[in-house]
C-alpha positions in Angstrom: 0.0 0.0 0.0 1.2 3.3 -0.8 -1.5 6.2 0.1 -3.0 8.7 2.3 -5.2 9.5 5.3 -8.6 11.4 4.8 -11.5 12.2 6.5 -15.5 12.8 5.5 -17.0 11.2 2.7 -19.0 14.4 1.6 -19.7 15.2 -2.4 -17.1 17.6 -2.0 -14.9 15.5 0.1 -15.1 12.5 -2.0 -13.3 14.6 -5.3 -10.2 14.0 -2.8 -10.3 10.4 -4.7 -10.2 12.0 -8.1 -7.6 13.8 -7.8 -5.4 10.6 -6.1 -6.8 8.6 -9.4 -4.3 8.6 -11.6 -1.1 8.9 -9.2 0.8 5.9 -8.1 -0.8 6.3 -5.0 -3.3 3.4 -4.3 -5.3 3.7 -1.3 -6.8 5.7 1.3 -7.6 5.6 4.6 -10.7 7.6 5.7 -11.5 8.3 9.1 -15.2 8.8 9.0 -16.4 4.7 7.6 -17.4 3.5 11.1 -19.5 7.0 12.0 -21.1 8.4 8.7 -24.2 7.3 6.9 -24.3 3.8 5.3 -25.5 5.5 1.9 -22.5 7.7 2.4 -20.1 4.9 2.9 -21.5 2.8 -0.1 -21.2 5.7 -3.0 -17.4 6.9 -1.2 -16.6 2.6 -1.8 -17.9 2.9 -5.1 -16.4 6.3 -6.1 -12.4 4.5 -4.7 -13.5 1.6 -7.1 -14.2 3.6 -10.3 -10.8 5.4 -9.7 -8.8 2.5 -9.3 -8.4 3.1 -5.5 -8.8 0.6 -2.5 -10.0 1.5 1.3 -8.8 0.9 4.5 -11.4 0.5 6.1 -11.7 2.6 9.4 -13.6 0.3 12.3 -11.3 2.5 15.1 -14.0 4.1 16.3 -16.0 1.1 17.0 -14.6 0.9 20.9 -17.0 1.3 24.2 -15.7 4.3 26.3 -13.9 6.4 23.4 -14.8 10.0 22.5 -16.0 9.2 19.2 -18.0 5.8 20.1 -20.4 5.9 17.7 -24.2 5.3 19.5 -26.2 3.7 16.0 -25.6 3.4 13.0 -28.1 2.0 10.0 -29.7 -1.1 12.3 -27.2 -1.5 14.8 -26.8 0.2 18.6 -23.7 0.1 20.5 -19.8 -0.3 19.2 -19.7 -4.0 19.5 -22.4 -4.6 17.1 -22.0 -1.5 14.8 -18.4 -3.1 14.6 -19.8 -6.8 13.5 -22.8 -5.1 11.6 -19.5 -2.7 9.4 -17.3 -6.0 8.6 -20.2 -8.2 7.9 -21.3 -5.9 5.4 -18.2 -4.9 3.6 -15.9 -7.6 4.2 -16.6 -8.5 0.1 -16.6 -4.6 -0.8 -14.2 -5.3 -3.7 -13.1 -1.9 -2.9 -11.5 -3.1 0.8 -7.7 -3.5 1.0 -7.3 -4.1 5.3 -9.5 -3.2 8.5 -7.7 -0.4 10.6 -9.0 -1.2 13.7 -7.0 0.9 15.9 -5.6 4.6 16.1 -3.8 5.7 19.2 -5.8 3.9 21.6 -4.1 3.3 24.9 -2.9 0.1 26.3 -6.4 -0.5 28.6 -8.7 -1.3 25.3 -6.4 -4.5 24.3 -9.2 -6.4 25.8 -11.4 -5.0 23.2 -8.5 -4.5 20.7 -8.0 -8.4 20.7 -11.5 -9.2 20.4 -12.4 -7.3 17.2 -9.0 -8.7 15.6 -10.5 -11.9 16.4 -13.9 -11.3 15.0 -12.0 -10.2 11.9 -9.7 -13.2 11.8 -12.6 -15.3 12.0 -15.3 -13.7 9.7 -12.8 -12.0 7.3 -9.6 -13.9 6.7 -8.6 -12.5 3.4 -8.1 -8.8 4.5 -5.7 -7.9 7.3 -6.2 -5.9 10.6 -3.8 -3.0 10.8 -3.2 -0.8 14.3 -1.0 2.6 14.5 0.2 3.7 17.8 1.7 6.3 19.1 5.5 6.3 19.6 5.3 5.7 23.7 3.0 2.7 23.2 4.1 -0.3 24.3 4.2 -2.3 20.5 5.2 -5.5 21.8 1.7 -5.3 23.7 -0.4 -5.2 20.5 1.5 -7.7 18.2 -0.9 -10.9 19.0 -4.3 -8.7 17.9 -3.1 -7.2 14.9 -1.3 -8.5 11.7 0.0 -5.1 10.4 1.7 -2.5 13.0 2.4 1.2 12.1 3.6 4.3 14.8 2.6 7.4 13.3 5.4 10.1 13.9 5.8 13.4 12.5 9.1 15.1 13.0 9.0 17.9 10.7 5.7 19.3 12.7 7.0 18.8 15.7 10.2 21.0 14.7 7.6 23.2 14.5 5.4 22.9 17.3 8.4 22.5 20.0 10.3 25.5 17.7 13.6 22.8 17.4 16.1 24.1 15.3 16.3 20.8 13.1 13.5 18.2 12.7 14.2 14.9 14.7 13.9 12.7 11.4 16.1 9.9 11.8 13.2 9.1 15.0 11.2 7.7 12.1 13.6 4.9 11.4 13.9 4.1 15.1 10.4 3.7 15.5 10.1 1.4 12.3 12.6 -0.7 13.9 10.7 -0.9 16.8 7.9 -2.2 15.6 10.3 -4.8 13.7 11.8 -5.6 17.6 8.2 -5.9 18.9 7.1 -8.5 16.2 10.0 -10.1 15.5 9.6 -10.0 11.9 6.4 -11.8 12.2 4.3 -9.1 11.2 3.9 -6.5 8.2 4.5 -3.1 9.3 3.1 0.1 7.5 4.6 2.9 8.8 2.7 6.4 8.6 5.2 9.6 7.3 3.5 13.3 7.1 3.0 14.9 4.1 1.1 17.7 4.5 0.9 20.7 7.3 -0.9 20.3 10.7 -2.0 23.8 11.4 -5.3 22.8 13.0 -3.0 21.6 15.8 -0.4 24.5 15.1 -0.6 27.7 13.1 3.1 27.0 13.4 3.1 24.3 10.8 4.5 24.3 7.6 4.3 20.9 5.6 7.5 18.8 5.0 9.9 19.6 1.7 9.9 16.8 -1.1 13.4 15.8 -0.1 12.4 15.5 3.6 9.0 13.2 2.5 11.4 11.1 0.8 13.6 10.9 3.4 10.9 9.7 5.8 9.2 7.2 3.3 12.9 5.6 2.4 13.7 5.4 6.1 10.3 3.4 6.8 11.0 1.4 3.8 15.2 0.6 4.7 14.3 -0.3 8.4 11.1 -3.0 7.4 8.2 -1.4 6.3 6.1 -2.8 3.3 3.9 0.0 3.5 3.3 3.9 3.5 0.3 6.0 4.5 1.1 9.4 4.4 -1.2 11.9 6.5 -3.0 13.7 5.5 -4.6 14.5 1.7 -7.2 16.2 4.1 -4.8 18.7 5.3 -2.7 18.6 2.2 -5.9 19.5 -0.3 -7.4 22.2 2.4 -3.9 24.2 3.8 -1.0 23.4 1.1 -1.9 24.2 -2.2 -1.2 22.7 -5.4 2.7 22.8 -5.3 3.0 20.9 -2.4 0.4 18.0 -4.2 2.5 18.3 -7.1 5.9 17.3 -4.8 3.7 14.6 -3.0 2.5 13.7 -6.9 6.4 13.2 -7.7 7.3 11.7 -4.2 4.7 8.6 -5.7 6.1 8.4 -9.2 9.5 8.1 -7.4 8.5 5.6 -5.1 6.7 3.4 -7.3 9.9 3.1 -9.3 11.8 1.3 -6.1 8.6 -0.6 -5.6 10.1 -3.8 -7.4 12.9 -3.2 -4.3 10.6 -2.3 -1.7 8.7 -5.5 -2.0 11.7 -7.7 -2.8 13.2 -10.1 -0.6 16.2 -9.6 1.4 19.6 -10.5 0.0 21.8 -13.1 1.4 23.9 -12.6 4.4 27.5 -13.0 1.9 25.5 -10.3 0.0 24.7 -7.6 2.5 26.1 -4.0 1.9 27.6 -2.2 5.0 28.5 0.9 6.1 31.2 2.8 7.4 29.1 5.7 9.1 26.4 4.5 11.5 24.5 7.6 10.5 23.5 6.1 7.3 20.7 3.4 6.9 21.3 0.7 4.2 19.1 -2.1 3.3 19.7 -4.9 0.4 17.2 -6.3 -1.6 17.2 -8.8 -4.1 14.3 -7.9 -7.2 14.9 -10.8 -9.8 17.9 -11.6 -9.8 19.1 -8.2 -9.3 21.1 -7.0 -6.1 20.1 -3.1 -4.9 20.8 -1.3 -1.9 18.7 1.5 -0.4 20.4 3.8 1.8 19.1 7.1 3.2 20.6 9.8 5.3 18.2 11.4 8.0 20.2 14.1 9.0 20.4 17.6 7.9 24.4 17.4 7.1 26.1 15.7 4.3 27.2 12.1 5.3 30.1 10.7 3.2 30.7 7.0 3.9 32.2 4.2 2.8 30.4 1.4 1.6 31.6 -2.1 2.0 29.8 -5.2 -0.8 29.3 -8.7 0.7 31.8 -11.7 0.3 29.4 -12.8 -2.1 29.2 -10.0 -4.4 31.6 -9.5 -7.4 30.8 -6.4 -9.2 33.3 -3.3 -10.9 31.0 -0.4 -10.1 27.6 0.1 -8.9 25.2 2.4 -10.8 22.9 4.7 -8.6 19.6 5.4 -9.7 16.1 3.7 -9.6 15.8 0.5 -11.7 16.1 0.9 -15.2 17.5 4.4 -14.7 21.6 5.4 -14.7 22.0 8.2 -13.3 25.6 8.1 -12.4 28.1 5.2 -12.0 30.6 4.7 -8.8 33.3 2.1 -9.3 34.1 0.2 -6.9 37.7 -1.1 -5.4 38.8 -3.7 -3.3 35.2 -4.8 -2.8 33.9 -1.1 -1.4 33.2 2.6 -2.8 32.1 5.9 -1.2 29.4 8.1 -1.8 28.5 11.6 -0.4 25.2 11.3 0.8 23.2 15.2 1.1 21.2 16.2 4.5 17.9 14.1 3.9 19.8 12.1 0.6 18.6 9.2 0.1 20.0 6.5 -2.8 19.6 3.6 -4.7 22.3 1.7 -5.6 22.6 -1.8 -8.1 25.7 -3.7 -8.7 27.6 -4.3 -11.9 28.9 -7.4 -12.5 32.8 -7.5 -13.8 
């Protein structure tokens, strides 16, 4: 999944799915499925479908004791059966990609958590449950009711909320290797970068700069994640104007070009890239029978490092670009080459074989 968050399923609302249609963005999750009007829910369904876009379905709501606990809705009374009522009715929706059946809720509803992953396990095998906490949750907590994780964290707003002098970015990959830690590998993670301002929560906030998005999204994608949902087209639409949906429009086109990487398999141990500087994030993925490395700098200073090929890897230079585009070539000698990597740079890089 690459998409966005978005809330209300309005006339107006719903043209947010037209203008993702055509992007290689491919999904959307909407806040407002478990409270709005079942007539609303079926044309916003049918409106993802005609423009080639699939919906997480939001259930998060669906929990006794929160502050958007939904009383009725259609037939039903109460969260527990407006939950059942909502996956019974669109668990065949050929317009559903996943159930997101938590956002931010603390530790003391895992009893409920664990029983509405459950339900779903049972009723609706053949779309997965997917929870995003906050960054002090306790992840190892929620890994047996879910069977995709995902922390939302937002570094470049809080730069500007908490006026830092640089944004905390490289917190992003920390957090996606938490959730890695918690599960053990055992369980997808899709990881939630911003891309749009937050002033609603801070006049402060400015939205993030391309290179900064595609720093978060190649951090998320070098520390585990198979997935991005970037918050929010809501804010992004409404506060950021149409240059900053034309860099998020590019940030897609660029990251549906590594998708053949980012949904590869990890290389061999004797084929591992390493690195010199600890600042810098590698990862090594085998697409085909081709060998790449992602590697991404979070930091707002130029990194340069050395890079250092597996035992198993024979190669004369490395070319750096996305597949099927050169955009330089670095040789490499006794095995290793270096590369300056920009504040925020991030890199592809594919071996040449002698």
């Amino acid at each position: 999944p690459l998409g966005f968050y978005d809330n209300g399923m309005s006339a107006s609302e719903m043209s947010n799915l037209d203008r993702v249609a055509g992007t290689k963005f491919n999904c959307i999750m909407n806040y407002t499925t478990s409270t709005g009007a079942l007539n609303y829910t079926d044309a916003y369904l049918a409106r993802a479908l005609s423009d080639g876009l699939k919906i997480i379905f939001s259930v998060k709501d669906c929990y006794t004791d929160t502050p958007w606990e939904p009383a009725s809705l259609g037939t039903w009374t109460g969260a527990w059966s407006i939950f059942k009522g909502l996956v019974e009715t669109y668990k065949n929706n050929p317009a559903l990609l996943a159930w997101y059946i938590n956002d931010e809720l603390s530790n003391q509803y895992l009893p409920q958590i664990a029983d509405r992953y459950n339900y779903i396990k049972s009723s609706d095998p053949n779309h997965p449950a997917w929870q995003v906490m906050t960054t002090a949750t306790n992840h190892r907590a929620h890994v047996d009711s879910t069977d995709v994780l995902g922390v939302d964290d937002y570094p470049v707003f809080q730069q500007y909320r908490d006026k830092l002098a640089q944004p905390p970015m490289s917190d992003f990959g920390k957090y996606t290797d938490s959730l890695w830690t918690a599960g053990m590998g055992a369980r997808a993670i899709w990881m939630v970068p911003e891309c749009s301002s937050q002033k609603g929560y801070n006049s402060r906030s400015q939205p993030p700069s391309y290179q900064q998005m595609m720093c978060l999204a190649y951090q998320g994608l070098v520390h585990g994640a198979r997935g991005l949902v970037f918050f929010s087209l809501e804010y992004l639409v409404r506060d950021d104007g149409d240059a900053q949906f034309t860099a998020v429009k590019q940030l897609g086109d660029e990251l549906d070009r590594i998708k053949p990487i980012a949904l590869g398999i990890d290389a061999p141990t004797t084929q591992k890239l390493t690195v010199s500087d600890s600042r810098i994030s590698v990862l090594s993925r085998m697409s085909g029978s081709n060998l790449y490395m992602l590697a991404v700098n979070p930091y707002n200073e130029t990194v340069a490092a050395t890079f250092k090929l597996g035992s198993g890897v024979a190669a004369t230079s490395v070319h750096v670009g996305p597949p099927g585009i050169v955009q330089r070539t670095i040789p490499v000698t006794a095995g290793a080459f270096t590369d300056s990597l920009e504040p925020y740079g991030v890199r592809v890089y594919k071996t040449t074989a002698p």
